[in-house]
C-alpha positions as CSV (number, residue, x, y, z in Angstrom):
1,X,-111.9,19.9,-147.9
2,X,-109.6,22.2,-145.7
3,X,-107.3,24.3,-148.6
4,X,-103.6,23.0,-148.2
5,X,-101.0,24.5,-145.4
6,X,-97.8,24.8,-145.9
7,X,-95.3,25.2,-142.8
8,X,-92.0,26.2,-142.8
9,X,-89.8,25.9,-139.6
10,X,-86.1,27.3,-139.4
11,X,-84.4,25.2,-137.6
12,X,-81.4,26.8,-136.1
13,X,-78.2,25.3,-134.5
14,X,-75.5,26.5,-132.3
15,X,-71.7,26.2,-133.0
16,X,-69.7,25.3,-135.8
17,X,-70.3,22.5,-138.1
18,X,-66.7,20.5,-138.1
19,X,-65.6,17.6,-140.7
20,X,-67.3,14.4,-139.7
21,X,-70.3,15.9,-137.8
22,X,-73.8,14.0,-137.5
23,X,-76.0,16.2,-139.1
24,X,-78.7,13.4,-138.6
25,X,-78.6,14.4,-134.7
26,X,-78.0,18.4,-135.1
27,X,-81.6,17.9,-137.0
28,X,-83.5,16.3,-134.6
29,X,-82.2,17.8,-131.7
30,X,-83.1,21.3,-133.4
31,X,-86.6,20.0,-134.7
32,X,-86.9,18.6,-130.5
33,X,-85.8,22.5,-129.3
34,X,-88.9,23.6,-131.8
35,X,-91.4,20.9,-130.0
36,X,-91.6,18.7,-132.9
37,X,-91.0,15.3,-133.8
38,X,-89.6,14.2,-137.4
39,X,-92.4,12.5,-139.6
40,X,-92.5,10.5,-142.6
41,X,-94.2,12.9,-144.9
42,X,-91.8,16.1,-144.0
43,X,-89.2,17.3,-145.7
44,X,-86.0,18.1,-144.4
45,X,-84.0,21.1,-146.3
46,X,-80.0,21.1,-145.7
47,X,-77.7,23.8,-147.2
48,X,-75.1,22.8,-148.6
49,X,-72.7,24.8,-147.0
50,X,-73.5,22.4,-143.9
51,X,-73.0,19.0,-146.2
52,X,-69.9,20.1,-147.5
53,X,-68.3,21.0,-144.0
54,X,-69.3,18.1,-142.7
55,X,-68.2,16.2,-145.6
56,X,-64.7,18.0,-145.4
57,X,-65.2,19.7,-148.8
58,X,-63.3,22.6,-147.8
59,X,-60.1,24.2,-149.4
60,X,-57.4,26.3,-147.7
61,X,-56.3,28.6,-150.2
62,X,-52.7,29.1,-149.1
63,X,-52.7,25.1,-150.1
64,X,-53.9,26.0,-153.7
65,X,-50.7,26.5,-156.9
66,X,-52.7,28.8,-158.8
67,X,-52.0,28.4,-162.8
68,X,-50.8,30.6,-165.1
69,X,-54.0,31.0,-166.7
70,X,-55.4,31.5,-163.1
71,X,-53.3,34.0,-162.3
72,X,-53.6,36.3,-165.4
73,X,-57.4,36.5,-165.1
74,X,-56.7,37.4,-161.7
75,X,-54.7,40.0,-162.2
76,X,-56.6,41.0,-164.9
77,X,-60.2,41.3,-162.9
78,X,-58.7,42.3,-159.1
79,X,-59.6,37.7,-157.9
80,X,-57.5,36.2,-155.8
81,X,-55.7,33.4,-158.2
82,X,-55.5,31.0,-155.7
83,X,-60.0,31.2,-155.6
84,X,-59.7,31.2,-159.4
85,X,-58.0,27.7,-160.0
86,X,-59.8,26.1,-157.5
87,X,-62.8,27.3,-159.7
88,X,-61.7,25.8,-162.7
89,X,-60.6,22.5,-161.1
90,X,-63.8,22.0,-159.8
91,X,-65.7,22.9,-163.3
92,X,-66.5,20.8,-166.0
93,X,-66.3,23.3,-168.8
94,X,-66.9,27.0,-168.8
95,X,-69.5,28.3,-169.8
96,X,-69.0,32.3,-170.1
97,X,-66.1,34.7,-169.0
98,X,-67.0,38.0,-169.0
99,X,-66.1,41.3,-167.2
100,X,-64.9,38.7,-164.1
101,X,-67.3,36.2,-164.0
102,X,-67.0,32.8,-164.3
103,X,-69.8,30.7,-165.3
104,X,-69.0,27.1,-165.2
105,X,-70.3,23.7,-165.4
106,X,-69.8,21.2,-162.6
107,X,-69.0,17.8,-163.0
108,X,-72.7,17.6,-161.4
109,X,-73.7,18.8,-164.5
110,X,-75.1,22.1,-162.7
111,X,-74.4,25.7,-164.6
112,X,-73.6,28.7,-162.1
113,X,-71.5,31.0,-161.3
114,X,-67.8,30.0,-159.9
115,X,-68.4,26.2,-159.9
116,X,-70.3,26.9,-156.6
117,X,-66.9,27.5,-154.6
118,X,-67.8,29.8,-152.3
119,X,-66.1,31.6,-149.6
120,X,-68.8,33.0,-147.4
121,X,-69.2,31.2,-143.7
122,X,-66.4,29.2,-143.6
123,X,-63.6,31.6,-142.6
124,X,-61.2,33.4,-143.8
125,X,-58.7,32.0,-146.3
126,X,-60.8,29.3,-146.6
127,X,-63.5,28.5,-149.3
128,X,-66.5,25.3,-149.8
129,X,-66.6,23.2,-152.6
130,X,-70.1,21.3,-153.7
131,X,-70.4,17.9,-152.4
132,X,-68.9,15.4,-154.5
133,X,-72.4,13.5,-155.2
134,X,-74.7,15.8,-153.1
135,X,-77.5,12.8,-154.1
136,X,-75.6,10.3,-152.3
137,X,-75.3,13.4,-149.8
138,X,-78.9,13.5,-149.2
139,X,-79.7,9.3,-149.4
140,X,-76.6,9.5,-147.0
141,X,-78.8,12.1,-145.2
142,X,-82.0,10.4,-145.4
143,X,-80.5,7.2,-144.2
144,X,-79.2,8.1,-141.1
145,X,-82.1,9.9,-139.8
146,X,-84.2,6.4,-140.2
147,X,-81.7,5.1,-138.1
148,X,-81.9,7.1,-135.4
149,X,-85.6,7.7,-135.9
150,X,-87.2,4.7,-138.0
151,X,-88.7,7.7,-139.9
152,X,-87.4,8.5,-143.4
153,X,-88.4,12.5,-144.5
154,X,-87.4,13.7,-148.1
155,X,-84.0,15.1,-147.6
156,X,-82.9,18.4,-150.0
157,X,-79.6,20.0,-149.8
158,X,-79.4,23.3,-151.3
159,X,-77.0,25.8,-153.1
160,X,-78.0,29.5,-154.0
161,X,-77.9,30.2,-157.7
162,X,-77.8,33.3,-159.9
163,X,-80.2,33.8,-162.4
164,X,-80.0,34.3,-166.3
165,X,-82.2,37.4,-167.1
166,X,-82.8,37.6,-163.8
167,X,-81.5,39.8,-160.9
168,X,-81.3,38.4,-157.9
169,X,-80.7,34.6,-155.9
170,X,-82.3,31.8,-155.5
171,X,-81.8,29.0,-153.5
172,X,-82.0,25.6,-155.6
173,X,-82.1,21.5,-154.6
174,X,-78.8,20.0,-155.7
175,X,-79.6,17.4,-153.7
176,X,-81.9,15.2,-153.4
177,X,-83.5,11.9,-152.0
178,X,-87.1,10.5,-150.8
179,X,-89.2,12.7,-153.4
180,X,-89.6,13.3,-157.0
181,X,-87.9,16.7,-157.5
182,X,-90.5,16.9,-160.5
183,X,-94.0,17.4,-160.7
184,X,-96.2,16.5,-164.3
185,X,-99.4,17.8,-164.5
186,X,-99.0,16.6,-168.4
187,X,-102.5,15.0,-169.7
188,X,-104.3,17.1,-166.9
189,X,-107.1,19.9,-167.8
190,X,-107.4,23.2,-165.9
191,X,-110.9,24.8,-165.0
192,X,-111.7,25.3,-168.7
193,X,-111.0,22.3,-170.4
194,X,-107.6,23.0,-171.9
195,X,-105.3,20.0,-171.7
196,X,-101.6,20.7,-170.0
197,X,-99.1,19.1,-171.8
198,X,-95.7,20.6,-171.4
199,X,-96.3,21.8,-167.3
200,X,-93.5,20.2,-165.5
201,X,-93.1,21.7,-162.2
202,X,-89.6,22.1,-160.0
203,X,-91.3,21.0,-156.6
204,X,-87.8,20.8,-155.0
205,X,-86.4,24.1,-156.1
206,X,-89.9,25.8,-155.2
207,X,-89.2,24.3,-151.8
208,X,-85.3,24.6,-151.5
209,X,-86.6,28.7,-152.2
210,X,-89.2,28.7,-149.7
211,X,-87.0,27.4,-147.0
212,X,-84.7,29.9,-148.0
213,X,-86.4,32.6,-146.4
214,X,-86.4,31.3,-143.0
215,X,-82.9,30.8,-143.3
216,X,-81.0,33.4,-143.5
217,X,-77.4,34.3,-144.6
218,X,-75.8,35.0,-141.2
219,X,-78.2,33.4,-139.0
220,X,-76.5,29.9,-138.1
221,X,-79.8,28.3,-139.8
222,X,-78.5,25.6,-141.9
223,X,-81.6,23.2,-141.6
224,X,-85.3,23.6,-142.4
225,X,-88.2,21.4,-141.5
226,X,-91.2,22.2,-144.4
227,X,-94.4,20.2,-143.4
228,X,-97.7,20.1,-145.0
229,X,-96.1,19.6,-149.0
230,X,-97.6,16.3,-150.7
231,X,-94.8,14.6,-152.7
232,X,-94.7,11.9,-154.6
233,X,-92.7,9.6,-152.3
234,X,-89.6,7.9,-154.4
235,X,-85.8,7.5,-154.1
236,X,-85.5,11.0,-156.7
237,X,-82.5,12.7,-158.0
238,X,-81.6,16.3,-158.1
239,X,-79.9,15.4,-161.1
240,X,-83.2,14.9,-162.9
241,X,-83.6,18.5,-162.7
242,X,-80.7,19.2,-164.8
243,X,-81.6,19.4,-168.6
244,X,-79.9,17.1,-171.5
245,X,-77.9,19.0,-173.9
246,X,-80.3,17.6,-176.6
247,X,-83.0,19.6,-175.0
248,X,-81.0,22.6,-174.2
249,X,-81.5,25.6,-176.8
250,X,-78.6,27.6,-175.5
251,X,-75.5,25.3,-175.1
């Protein structure tokens, strides 16, 4: 047998993406302009950025009452108060505040840093906010291109996360439908006979990563066609990725 092949194709668009835009048809007229056509087994990787605009998640901050408490940290770390309470509205809990960094939980159940509000490509004065169920995001997603296609890919939307103990971002799935974001290889034996029992692989974070580096920050890339990947085909849940508190040693 041939080893396994992996392709990843950027997928870029032109103009803005506006409140109520099909991103079903920005996707396959940018996977027609790359000479392809959509297939069952492919998985389509969205950034979230795209979902949220489209999805009107987007705040003005000269509509935003920052609160007291908003605007003391502020103050206190040089942040604009009005960023700062929408980061707390759209947290859970926090996590850690330290030295100007918020670390919050979403009511997605996600951990990162400033309850993903984020204020990069969308203007100025302005700021994103997560997709209120990026899951249903995705199915939405997912749905939409069968109807226009008959063909159903995995759909991943993606966020960029920091990393504890590690420098540097990632991009990760909080998003996703058509695939098992999880891969077992619990019960299996590698080339020596030792039995895996705990090996649970993030197969849609590895791929939201990998289709990271054909994106870009800055280069108006906010889809990503990755062929070649054998998934276990199921409805899936990025929210199966996110560990219990029962099982978390650190909370």
């Amino acid at each position: 047998m041939a080893p396994p092949e992996l392709r990843i194709l950027a997928l870029p668009v032109q103009g803005e993406i506006a409140v109520g835009t099909d991103l079903a048809e920005l996707v396959l007229r940018a996977v027609e302009q790359r000479g392809e056509r959509l297939q069952s087994d492919d998985v389509v990787v969205v950034t979230q950025k795209a979902v949220s605009k489209s999805e009107g998640r987007v705040v003005r901050l000269e509509d935003v009452e920052p609160s007291d408490f908003a605007v003391r940290y502020a103050e206190e770390f040089g942040k604009d108060p009005r960023h700062v309470e929408t980061v707390l509205q759209e947290s859970r809990r926090i996590v850690k505040m330290d030295r100007g960094v918020l670390i919050t939980e979403t009511r997605h159940g996600f951990i990162c840093a400033n309850s993903g509000v984020d204020a990069s490509n969308v203007g100025l004065g302005v700021v994103s906010l997560l997709p209120i169920d990026s899951d249903a995001s995705a199915i939405s997603l997912r749905e939409r291109l069968g109807e226009l296609t008959e063909v159903r890919p995995a759909v991943i939307i993606t966020d960029t996360f920091g990393r504890v103990w590690r420098e540097g971002l990632t991009n990760v799935a909080i998003g996703v439908a058509g695939m098992a974001p999880l891969q077992s290889f619990a019960g299996q034996q590698d080339p020596f006979g030792y039995e895996l029992r705990v090996t649970v692989m993030a197969v849609a974070d590895e791929i939201a990563s990998a289709a990271e580096l054909v994106m870009g920050k800055t280069d108006g890339t906010p889809f990503v066609l990755v062929r070649g990947f054998a998934f276990e085909a199921r409805a899936g849940a990025a929210r199966e990725l996110v560990r219990d508190a029962d099982k978390d040693l650190f909370r």
